[in-house]
C-alpha positions as CSV (number, residue, x, y, z in Angstrom):
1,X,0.0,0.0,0.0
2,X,2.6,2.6,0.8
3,X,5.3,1.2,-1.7
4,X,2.3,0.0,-4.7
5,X,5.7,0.0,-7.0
6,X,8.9,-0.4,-5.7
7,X,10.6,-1.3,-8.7
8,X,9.9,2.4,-10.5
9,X,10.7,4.7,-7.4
10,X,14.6,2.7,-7.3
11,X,14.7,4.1,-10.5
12,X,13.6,7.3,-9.8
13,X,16.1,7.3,-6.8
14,X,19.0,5.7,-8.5
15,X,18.7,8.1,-10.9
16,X,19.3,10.9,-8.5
17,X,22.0,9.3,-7.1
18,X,20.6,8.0,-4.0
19,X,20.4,3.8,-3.7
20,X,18.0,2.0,-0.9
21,X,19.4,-0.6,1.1
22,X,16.9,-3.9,1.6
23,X,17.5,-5.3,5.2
24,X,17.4,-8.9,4.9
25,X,17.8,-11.4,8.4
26,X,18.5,-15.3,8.6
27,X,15.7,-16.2,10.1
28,X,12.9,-17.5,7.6
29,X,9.2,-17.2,8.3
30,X,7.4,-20.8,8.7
31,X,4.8,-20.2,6.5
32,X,3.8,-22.8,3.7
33,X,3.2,-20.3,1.3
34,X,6.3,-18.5,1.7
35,X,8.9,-20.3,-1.3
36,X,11.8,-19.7,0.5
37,X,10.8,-21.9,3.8
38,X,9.1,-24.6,2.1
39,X,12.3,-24.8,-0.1
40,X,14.3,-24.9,2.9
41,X,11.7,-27.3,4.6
42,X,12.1,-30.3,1.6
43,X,15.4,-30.0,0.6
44,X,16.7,-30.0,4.3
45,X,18.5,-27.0,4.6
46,X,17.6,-25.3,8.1
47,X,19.6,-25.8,11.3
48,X,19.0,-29.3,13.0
49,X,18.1,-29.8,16.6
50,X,20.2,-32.8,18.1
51,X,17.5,-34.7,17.2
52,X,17.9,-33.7,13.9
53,X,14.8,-31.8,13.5
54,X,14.4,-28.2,12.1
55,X,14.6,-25.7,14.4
56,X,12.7,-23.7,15.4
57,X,13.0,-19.9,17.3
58,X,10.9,-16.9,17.7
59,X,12.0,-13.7,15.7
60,X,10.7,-10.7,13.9
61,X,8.0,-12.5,11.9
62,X,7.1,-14.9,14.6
63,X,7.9,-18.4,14.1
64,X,11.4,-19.2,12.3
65,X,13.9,-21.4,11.5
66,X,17.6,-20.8,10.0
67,X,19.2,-21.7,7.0
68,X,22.5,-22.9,7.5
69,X,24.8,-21.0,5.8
70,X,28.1,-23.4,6.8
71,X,26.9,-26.0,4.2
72,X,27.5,-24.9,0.5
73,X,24.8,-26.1,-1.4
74,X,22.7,-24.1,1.0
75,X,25.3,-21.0,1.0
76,X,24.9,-21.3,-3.3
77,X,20.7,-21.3,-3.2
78,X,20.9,-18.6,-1.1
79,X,22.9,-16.3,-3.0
80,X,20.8,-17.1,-6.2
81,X,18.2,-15.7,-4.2
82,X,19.5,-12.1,-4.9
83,X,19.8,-12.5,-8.7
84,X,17.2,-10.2,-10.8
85,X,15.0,-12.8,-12.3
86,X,14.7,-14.2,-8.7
87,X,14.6,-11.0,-6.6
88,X,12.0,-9.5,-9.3
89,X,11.6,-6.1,-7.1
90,X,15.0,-5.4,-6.7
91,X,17.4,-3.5,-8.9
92,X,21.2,-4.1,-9.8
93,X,22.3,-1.3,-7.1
94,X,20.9,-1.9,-4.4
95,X,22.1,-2.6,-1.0
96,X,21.8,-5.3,1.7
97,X,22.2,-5.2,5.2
98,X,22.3,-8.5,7.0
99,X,20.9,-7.7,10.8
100,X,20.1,-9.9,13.2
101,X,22.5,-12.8,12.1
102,X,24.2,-13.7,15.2
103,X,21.7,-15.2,14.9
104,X,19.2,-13.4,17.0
105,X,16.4,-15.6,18.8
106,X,14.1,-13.8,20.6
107,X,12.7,-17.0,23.0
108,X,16.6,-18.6,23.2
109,X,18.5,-19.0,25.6
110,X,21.0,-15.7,25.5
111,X,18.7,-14.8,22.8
112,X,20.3,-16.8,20.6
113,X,19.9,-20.4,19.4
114,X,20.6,-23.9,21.4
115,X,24.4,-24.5,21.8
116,X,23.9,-28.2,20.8
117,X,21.9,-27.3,17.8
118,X,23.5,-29.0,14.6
119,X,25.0,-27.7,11.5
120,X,26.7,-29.1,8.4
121,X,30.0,-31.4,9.0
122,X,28.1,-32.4,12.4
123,X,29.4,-29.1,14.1
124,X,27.5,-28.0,17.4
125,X,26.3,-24.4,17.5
126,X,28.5,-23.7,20.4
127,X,31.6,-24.3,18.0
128,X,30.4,-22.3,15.3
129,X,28.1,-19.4,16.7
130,X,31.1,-16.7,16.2
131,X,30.9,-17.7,12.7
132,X,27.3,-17.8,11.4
133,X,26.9,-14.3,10.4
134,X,30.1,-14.3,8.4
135,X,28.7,-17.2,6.2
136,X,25.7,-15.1,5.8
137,X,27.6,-12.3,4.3
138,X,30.0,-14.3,2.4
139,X,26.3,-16.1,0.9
140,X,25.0,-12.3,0.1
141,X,28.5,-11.3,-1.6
142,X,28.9,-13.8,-3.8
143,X,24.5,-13.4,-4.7
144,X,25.2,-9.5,-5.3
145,X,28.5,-10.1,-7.4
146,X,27.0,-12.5,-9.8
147,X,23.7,-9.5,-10.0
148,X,25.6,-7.4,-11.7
149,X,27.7,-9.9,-13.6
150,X,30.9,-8.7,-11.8
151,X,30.2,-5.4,-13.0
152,X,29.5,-3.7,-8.8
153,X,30.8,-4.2,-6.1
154,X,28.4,-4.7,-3.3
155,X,27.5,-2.5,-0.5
156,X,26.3,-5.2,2.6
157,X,25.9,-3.8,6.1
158,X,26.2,-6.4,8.7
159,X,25.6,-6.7,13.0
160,X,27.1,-10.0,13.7
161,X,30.8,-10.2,11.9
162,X,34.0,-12.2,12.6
163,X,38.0,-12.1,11.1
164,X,37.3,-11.5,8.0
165,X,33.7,-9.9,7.6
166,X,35.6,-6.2,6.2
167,X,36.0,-8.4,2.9
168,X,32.6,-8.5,2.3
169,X,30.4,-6.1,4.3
170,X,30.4,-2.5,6.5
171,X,30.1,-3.1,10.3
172,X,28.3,-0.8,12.7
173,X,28.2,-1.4,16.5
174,X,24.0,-2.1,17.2
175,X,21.5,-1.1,19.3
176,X,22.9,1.9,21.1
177,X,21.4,4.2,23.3
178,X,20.9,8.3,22.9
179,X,23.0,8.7,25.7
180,X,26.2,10.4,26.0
181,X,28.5,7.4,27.2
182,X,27.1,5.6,24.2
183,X,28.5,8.0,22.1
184,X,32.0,8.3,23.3
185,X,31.8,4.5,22.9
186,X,31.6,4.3,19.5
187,X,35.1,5.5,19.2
188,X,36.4,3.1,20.9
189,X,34.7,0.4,19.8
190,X,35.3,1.4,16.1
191,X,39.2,2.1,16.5
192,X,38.8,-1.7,18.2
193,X,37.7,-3.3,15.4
194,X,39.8,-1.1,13.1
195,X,42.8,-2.8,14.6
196,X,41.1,-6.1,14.0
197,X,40.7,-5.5,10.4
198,X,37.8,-4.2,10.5
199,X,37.7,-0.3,9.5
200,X,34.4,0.3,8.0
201,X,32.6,0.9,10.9
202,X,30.3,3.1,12.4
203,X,27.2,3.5,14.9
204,X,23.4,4.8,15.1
205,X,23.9,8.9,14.7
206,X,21.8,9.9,17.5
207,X,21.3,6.6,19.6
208,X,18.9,4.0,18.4
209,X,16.8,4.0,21.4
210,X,15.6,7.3,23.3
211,X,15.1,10.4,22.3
212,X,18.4,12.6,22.3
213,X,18.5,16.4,23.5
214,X,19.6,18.7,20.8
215,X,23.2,19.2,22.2
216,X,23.7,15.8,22.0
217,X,22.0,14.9,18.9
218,X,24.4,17.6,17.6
219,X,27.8,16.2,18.6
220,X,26.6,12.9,17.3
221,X,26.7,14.1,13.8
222,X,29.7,16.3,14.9
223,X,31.1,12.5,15.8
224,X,29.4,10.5,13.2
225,X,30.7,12.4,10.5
226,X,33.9,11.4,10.9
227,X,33.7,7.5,11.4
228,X,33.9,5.4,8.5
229,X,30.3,4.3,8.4
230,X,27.9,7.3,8.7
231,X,24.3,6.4,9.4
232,X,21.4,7.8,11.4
233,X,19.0,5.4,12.5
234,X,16.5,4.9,15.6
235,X,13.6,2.7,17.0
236,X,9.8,3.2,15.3
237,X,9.3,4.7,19.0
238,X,11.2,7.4,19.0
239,X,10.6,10.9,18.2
240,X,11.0,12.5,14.7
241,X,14.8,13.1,14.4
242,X,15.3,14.5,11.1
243,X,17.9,17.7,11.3
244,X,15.7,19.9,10.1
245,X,13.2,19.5,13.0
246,X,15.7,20.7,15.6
247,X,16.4,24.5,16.1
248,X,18.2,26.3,13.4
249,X,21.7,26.3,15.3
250,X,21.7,22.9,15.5
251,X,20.4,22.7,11.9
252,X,23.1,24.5,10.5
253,X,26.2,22.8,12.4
254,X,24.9,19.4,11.3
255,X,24.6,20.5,8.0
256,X,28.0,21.8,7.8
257,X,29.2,18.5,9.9
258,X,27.8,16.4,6.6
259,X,29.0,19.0,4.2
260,X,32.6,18.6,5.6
261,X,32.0,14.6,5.4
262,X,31.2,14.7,1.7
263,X,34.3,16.5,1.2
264,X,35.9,13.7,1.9
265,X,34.2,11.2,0.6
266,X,36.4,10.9,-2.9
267,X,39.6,10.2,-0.4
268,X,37.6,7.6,1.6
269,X,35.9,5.6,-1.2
270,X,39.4,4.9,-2.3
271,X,40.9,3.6,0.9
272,X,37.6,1.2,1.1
273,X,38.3,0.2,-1.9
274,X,42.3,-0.5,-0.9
275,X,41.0,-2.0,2.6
């Protein structure tokens, strides 16, 4: 109803220069008229109990189960997944971001899945929890790099992301709070997993939770600017926090804040590229 055709405004957008971003989680929706899970259901490819039944967790759409990425026939279908004449309301530029792959469980224990749950080669969740996400992302690379035919390379945003994750996808640190110990923690956090490997990274501008007083909501940008990954998002919840809604001093020095970033930008798309 709000979107009646989604293929025609990525067009429109694209051809401003602007590209959406599709937000796309592990955990598949158990409904028999959904392809996807009945795919997954008859050709065995979700996560195994120990007693080698599919399992099953509670997530954003209600019930779910998990594709598991670790085996490669299963890592291959889903990639194809994100080809055109399969992702039919899609275009070639679009992004992904992978959330919610640690994997999230909303009724598991650590919200997570079962540490004895089973994956391909017979490994136990516990062994290979660290690594889920990661097979997620190296599944959406290798789906977005054969959509454009090697032609693009792929902007993926990830949560959950191991050794090796700044090869494929941009990292940002989760749901943080509009406080201001949350925002000196980005820092931190980022330089952290900059010495890791890991330097395209950045958090919520603003605090995804709460509703953040205009100083603060001001240095964020100030702050934000200038880490790698550049992104204001919050909770449906919260308050209306577009820049333009706050007075006009705060306006202005967030505008020049993401002025001064853009500058930049030429310099940094070439060290991604290097990185």
């Amino acid at each position: 109803i709000k979107f009646p055709s989604p293929v025609e405004m990525m067009k429109n957008l694209s051809a401003m220069g602007r590209h959406l971003t599709f937000i796309i989680d592990p955990h598949i929706k158990r409904d028999s008229n959904y392809f996807f899970h009945n795919d997954c259901t008859d050709k065995g490819y979700y996560i195994k109990t120990k007693d080698e039944k599919d399992y099953e967790g509670w997530c954003w759409p209600g019930s779910a189960s998990y594709p598991d990425f670790f085996k490669p026939e299963i890592r291959q279908y889903y990639a194809d997944q994100y080809l055109l004449e399969n992702f039919k309301e899609n275009a070639v530029d679009t992004g992904i971001w992978n959330d919610m792959n640690e994997p999230s469980v909303f009724n598991g224990p650590e919200i997570t899945m079962l540490k004895d749950n089973l994956h391909y080669g017979g490994w136990e969740h516990r062994d290979v929890h660290n690594l889920y996400g990661q097979m997620q992302l190296v599944g959406t690379y290798d789906g977005l790099i054969r959509r454009s035919n090697g032609q693009l390379r792929p902007f993926i945003l990830t949560r959950a992301h191991f050794s090796g994750s700044q090869r494929y996808a941009a990292v940002w640190t989760g749901d943080n709070f509009a406080e201001w110990s949350h925002l000196e923690a980005s820092i931190p956090m980022c330089l952290s997993l900059a010495v890791s490997g890991i330097s395209f990274c950045g958090a919520d501008v603003g605090g995804f939770f709460g509703n953040p007083e205009v100083e603060l909501f001001t240095r964020w940008y100030q702050t934000g600017a200038f880490l790698p990954f550049f992104r204001s998002h919050a909770h449906i919840d919260t308050k209306r926090r577009e820049p333009w809604l706050f007075p006009e001093e705060a306006k202005l020095i967030i505008r020049d804040a993401i002025r001064k970033r853009y500058s930049f930008l030429p310099f940094w798309y070439t060290l991604f590229y290097e990185h």
